[in-house]
C-alpha positions in Angstrom: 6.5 22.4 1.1 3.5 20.4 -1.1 5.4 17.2 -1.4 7.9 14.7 0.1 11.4 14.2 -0.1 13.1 10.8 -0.6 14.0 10.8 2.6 10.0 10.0 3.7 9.9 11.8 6.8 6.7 10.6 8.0 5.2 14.0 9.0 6.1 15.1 5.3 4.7 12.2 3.9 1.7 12.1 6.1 1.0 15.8 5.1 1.3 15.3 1.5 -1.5 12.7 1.8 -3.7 14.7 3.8 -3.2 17.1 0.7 -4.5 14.5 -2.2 -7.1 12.3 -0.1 -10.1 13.5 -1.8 -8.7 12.7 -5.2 -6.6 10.2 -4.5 -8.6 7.1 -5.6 -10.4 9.0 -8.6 -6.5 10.1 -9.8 -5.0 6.6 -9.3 -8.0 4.8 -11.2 -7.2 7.7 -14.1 -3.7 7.4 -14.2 -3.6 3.3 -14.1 -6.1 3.2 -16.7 -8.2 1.4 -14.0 -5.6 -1.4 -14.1 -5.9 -0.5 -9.9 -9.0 -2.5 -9.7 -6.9 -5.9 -11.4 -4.5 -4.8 -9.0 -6.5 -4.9 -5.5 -8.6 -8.2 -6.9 -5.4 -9.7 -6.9 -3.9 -8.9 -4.0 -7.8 -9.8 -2.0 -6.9 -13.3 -4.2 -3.5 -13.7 -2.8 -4.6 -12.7 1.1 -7.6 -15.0 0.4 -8.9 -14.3 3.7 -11.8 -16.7 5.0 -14.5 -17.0 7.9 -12.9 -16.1 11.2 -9.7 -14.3 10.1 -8.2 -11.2 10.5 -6.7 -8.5 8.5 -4.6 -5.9 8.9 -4.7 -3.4 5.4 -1.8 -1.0 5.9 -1.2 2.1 4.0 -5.5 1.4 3.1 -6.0 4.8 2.9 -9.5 5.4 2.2 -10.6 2.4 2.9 -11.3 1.3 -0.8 -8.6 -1.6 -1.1 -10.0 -2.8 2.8 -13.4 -3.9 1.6 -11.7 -6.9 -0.8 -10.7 -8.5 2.1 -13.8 -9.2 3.3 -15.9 -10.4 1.0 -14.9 -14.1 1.8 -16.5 -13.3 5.7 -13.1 -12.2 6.8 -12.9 -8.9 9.4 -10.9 -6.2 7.7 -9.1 -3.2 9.6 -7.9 0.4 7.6 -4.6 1.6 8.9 -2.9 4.8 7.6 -0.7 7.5 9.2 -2.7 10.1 6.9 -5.6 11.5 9.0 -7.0 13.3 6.0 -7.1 9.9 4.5 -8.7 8.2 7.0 -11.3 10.9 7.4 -11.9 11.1 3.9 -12.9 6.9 4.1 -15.0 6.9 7.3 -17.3 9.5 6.0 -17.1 7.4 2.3 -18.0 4.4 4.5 -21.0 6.3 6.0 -19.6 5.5 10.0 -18.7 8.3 13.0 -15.7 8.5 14.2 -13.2 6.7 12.8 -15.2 3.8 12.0 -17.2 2.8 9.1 -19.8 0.3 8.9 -17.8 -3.2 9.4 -14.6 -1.5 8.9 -12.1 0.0 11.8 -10.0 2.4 10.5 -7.1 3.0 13.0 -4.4 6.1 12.6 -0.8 4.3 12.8 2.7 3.8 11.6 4.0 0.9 9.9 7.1 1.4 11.8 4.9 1.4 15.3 2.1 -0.3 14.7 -0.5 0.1 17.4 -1.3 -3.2 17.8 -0.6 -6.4 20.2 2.0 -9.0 19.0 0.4 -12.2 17.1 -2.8 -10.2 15.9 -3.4 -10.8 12.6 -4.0 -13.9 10.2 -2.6 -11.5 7.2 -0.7 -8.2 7.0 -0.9 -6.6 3.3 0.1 -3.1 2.5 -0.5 -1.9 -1.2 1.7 1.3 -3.2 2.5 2.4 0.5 5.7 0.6 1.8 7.7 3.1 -0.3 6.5 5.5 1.2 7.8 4.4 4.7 11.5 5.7 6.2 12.5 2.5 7.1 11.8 0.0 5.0 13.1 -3.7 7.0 11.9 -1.6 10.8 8.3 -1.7 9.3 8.4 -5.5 7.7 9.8 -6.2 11.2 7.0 -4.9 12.6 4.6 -6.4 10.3 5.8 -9.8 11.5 5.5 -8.8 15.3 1.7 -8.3 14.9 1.2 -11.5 12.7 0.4 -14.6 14.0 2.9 -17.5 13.4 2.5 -18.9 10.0 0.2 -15.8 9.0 1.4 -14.3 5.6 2.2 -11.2 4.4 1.7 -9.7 0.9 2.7 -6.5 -0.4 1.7 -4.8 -3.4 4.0 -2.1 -4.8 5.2 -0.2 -7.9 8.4 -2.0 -9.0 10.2 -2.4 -12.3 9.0 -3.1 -15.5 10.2 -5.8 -17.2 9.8 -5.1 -21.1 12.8 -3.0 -21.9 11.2 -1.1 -25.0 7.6 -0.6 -22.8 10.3 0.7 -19.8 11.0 4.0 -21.8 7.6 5.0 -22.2 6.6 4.0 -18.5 9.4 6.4 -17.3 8.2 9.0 -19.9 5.0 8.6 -18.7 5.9 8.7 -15.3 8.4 11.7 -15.4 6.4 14.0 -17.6 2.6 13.1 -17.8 1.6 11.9 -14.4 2.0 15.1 -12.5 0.0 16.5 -15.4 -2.7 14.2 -15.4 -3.0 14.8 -11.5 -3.2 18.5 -12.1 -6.1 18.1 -14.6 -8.1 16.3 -12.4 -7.7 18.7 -9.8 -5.2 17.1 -7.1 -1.4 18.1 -6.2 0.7 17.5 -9.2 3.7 18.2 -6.7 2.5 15.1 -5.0 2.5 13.1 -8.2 6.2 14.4 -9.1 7.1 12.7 -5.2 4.9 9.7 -6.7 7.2 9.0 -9.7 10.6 9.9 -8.6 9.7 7.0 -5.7 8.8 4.8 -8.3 12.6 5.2 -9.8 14.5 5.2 -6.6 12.7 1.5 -5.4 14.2 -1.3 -5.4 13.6 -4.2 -8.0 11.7 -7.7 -7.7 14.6 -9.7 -6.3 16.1 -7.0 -4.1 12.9 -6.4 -2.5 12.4 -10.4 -1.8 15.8 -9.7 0.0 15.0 -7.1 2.2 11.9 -8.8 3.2 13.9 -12.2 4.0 16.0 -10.3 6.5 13.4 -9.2 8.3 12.1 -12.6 9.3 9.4 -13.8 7.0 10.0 -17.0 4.8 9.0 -18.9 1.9 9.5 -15.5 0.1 8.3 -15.1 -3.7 6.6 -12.3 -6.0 4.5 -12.6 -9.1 4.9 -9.4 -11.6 1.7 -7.9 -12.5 1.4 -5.1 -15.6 4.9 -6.1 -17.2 6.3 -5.4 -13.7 4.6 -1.8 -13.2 3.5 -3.4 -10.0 4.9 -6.8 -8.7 3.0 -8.5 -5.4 5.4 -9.9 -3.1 4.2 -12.5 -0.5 5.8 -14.2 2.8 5.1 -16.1 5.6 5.8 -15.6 9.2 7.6 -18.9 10.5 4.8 -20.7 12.5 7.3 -21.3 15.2 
């Protein structure tokens, strides 16, 4: 088994991740055609973490969408389930451990986060809540460890909008990706799991649903890329 299932079991997924960390952010910057970097500038913009705040970057990975967050003189922790991935960003962060130089990176899973209730200013996760089983248990606990009236934005692939710019996406998508990921030397298998995710998620408005119904409010997305991506942000009631 190289890749994961639809279903997401976490130990498949995990694994798969473990497989790709030391390409991952070279292939993603490839096969965006670096529209990744407008992507995590505009998530850090939507966070917009300041002085004294905390937040919690799930799914980060390596670490390289954690250091947006605190440019502003926020504090930053990585969280991923993927120990490769983690690895692979401590030793890219120069620290021991798992820690790298202003940056925690803690092993954990979005549907059990390690972490005390009330803990965070702001929760963001960015192309990795489709990759969890359960969907509403992890937004659930994403508002357990915010603090009331904290916020919550999520980055994720979603659906474009542009009907005639749709068919080459999925052509792109279907065919080219797992190529371009073989090129450049990572598991195309993994990139197959990549865009077959992509298709089965759900749209703009249905995922502003699910995240309503578990808890947060004041709900609303912004498409980003003709809808390849679409941010989605909420609030955790402040009482």
């Amino acid at each position: 088994m190289t890749r994961a299932q639809l279903d997401k079991q976490p130990h498949e997924v995990a694994a798969m991740f473990d497989r790709t960390a030391r390409r991952y952010d070279l292939v993603n910057d490839v096969i965006s055609f670096g529209q990744v970097r407008y992507w995590r500038k505009a998530v850090a913009a939507a966070v917009d973490a300041g002085p004294g705040e905390v937040v919690l970057d799930l799914g980060a990975g390596t670490g390289t969408s954690t250091d947006s967050f605190t440019t502003l003189g926020a504090r930053a922790i990585a969280s991923d389930f993927s120990l490769g991935m983690l690895q692979t960003g401590v030793r890219r962060h120069g620290g021991n451990a798992l820690s790298g130089p202003g940056i925690p990176f803690v092993a954990g899973d979005a549907m059990r986060l390690p972490f005390a209730d009330d803990s965070f200013d702001a929760v963001t996760i960015s192309v990795a809540l489709r990759n969890v089983h359960d969907t509403p248990v992890a937004l659930r606990e994403m508002l357990r460890v915010t603090k009331p009236g904290g916020r919550l934005v999520i980055m994720e692939f979603s659906h474009v909008t542009v009907k005639s710019f749709d068919l080459f996406y999925r052509e792109y998508l279907m065919r080219m990706l797992p190529k371009v990921a073989k090129v450049l030397g990572s598991n195309d298998d993994s990139y197959e799991y990549l865009a077959e995710s992509i298709r089965d998620w759900p749209d703009q408005p249905s995922l502003a649903s699910i995240i309503q119904e578990a808890g947060w409010e004041r709900v609303a997305w912004r498409n980003l890329s003709l809808g390849i991506v679409a941010m989605h942000r909420g609030f955790k009631p402040a009482s």
